[in-house]
C-alpha positions, -999 to +999 in steps of 0.1 A: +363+481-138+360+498-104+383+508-081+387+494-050+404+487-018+412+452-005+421+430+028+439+401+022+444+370+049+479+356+038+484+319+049+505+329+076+473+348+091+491+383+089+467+409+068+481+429+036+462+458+026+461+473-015+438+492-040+434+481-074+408+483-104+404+448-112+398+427-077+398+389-092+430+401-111+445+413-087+437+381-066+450+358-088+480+374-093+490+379-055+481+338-055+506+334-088+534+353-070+532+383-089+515+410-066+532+426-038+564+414-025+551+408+009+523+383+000+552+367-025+560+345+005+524+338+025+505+322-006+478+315-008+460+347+002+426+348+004+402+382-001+394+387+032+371+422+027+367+449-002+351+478-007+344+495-042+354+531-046+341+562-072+374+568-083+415+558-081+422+582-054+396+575-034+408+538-038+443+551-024+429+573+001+410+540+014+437+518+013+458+546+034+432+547+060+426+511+065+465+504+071+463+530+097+438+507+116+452+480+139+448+446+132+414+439+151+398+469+136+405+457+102+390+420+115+362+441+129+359+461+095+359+430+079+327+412+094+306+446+088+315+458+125+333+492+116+331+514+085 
């Protein structure tokens, strides 16, 4: 399984950002109410971008710099705009 991190759209149209090492996983359990507390609410979620990583901390270290990014650079990141 690779590592990876993940945008998700929730159905509220807000965007959660996560790692993991299993992305359909992880998926459906965001969608079964068993991922992260704040997509618990905004079912269903759907995968909005990923991006495999080489390792878990890379994963992390993704994930930390694409919440840093506002909302429409992660929109823009999304459609292949930004790296």
């Amino acid at each position: 399984m690779t590592p990876c991190a993940y945008i998700l759209l929730c159905s509220d149209g807000t965007l959660y950002t996560g790692w993991t090492n299993d992305i359909e996983k992880r998926l459906a359990a965001h969608n079964a109410g068993r991922g992260a507390k704040y997509t618990r609410g905004r079912r269903p979620v759907t995968l909005l971008y990923s991006e495999e990583c080489a390792s878990k901390s890379e994963a992390m270290s993704r994930e930390a710099a694409i919440k840093k990014l506002s909302r429409e650079e992660k929109l823009l990141l999304s459609e292949g705009k930004i790296s």
